[in-house]
C-alpha positions, 0 to 999 in steps of 0.5 A: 790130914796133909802132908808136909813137905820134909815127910815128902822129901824124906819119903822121896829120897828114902827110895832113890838116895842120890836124889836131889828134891825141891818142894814147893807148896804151891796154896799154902795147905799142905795139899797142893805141892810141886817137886822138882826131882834130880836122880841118876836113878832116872837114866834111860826111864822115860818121862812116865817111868820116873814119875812112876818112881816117885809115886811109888816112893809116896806109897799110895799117898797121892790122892788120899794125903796128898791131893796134888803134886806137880812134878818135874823129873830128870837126871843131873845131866838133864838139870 
């Protein structure tokens, strides 16, 4: 079953509060998105680190309800 995108941000946003979160669903069904993730919590995290973050707020999701994801990270200086 797909996700939608308010569960997304919700879960996104559940583990790191400051975050600024922008869902795209990019096929129209509910299995292919692109986020766009602002935090202070990614400052001195590389690149890897904070999509780590982000898959680790999706709790085990990626793959399974949601089949893709295209995601940008970066810290309010960075955006």
């Amino acid at each position: 079953m797909p996700m939608d995108a308010g569960t997304i941000e919700s879960m996104i946003k559940e583990s790191l509060p400051d975050a600024e979160v922008t869902i795209q669903d990019l096929a129209g069904d509910g299995d292919h998105y692109s986020a766009l993730v602002v935090s202070r919590a990614f400052a001195g995290k590389t690149r890897v680190q904070q999509h780590q973050m982000v898959y680790q707020a999706l709790e085990g999701r990626m793959g399974g309800e949601l089949h893709a994801l295209a995601l940008q990270t970066s810290t309010p200086k960075e955006a």
